[in-house]
C-alpha positions as a printed NumPy array, in Angstrom:
array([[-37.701, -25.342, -24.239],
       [-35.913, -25.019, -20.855],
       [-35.319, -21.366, -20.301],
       [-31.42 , -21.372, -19.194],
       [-32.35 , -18.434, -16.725],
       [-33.941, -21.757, -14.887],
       [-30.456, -23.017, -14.518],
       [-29.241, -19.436, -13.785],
       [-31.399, -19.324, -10.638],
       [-31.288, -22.958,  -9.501],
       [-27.588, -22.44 , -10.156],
       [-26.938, -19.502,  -8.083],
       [-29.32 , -21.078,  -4.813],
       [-26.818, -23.899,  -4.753],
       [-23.752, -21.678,  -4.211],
       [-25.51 , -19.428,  -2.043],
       [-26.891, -23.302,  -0.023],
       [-23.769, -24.164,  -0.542],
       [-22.04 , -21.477,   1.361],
       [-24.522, -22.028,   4.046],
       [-23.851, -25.902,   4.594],
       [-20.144, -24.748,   4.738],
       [-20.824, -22.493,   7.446],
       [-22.683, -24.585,   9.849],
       [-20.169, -27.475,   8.754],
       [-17.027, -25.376,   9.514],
       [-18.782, -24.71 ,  12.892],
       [-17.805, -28.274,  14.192],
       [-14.937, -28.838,  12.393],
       [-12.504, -28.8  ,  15.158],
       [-13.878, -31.158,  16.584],
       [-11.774, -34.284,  15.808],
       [-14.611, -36.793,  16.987],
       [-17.06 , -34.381,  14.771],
       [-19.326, -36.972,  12.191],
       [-17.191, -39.869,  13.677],
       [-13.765, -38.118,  13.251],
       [-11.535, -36.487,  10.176],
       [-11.391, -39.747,   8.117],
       [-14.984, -41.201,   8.537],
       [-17.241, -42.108,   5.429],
       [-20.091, -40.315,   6.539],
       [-17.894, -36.607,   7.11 ],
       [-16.088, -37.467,   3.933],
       [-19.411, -38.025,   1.945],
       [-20.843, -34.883,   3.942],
       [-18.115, -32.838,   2.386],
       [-18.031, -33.836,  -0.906],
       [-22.243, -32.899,  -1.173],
       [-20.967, -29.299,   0.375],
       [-18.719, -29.603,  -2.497],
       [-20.904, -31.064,  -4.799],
       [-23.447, -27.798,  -4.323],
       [-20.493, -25.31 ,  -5.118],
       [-18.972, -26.918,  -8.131],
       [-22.456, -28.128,  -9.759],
       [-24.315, -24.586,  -8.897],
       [-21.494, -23.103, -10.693],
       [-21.599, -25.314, -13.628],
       [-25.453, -24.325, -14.082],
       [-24.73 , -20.877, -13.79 ],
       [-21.754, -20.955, -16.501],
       [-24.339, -23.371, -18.93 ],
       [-27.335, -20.362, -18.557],
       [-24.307, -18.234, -19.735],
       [-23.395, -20.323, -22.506],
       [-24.618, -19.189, -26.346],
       [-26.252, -21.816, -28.524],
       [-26.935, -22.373, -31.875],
       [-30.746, -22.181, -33.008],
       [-30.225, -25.411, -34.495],
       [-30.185, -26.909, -31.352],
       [-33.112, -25.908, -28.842],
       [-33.858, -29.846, -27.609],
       [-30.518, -30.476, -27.237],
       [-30.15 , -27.274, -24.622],
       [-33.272, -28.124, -23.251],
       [-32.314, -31.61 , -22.507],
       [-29.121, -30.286, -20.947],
       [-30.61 , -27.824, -18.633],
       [-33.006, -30.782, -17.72 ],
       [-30.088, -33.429, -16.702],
       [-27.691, -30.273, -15.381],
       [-30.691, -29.417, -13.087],
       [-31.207, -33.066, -12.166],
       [-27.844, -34.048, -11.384],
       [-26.75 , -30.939, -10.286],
       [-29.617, -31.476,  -7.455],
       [-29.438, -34.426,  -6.299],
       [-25.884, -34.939,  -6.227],
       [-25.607, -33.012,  -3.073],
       [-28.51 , -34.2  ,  -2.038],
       [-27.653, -37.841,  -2.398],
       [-24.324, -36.865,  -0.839],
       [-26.29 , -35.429,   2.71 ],
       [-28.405, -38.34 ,   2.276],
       [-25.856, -40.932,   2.427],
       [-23.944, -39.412,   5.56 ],
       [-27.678, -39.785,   7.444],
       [-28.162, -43.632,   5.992],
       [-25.862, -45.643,   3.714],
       [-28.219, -47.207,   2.014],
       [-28.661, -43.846,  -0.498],
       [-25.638, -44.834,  -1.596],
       [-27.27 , -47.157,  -4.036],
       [-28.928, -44.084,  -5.807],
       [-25.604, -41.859,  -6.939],
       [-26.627, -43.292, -10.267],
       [-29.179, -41.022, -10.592],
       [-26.599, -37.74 , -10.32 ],
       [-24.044, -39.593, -12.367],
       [-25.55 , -41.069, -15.454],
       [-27.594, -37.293, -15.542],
       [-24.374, -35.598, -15.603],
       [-22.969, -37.6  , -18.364],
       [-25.88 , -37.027, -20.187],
       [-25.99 , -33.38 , -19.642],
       [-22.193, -33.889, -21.02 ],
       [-23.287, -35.763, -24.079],
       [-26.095, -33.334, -25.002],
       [-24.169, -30.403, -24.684],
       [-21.489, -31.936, -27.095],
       [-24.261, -33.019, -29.458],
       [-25.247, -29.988, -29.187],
       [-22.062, -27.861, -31.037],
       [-21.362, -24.335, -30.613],
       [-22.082, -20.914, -32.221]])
């Protein structure tokens, strides 16, 4: 099984990255012509992976929190696997995107391990 404290760690780094990428963002942001300007795709998509690392780190951290049933060790496991994926590469397809477009094509990964993470989780049931 994945150990949870796995997510606990990987969790934490993101907010902590997060925080970081928001600092040397906020750095530049008064500058209007900053990424190509305020309403730009590639600032926008820039932002949301700054985002992204926040709001998924925090997500792993409240799953390694979370009490399971004994009943259902692969389901956890396979959550903490897709939670770690997606939470990942979400922000990292995000930072990717704002360098070239054409990583655009790959937010499936992030998305369809999310919903899985999702699924398992609910398959899962509760204490």
């Amino acid at each position: 099984m994945i150990t949870p404290v796995l997510n606990w760690y990987v969790g934490w780094a993101m907010v902590l990255t997060a925080f970081a990428t928001g600092g040397i963002l906020g750095l530049h942001f008064h500058d209007e012509r900053f990424l190509g300007g305020y309403a730009s795709f590639r600032r926008r998509i820039i932002r949301l992976g700054h985002i992204a690392l926040a709001a998924l780190g925090m997500l792993n951290v409240l799953f390694s929190l979370a009490a399971w049933p004994t009943n259902s060790v692969w389901t956890a496991s396979a959550a903490s696997v897709c939670l770690l994926l997606g939470g990942t590469s979400m922000p990292a397809i995000c930072f990717l995107t704002g360098w070239n477009q054409g990583f655009r094509n790959f937010f499936f990964i992030p998305v369809a391990a999310l919903m899985l993470a999702i699924v398992f989780i609910l398959c899962g049931g509760h204490p």
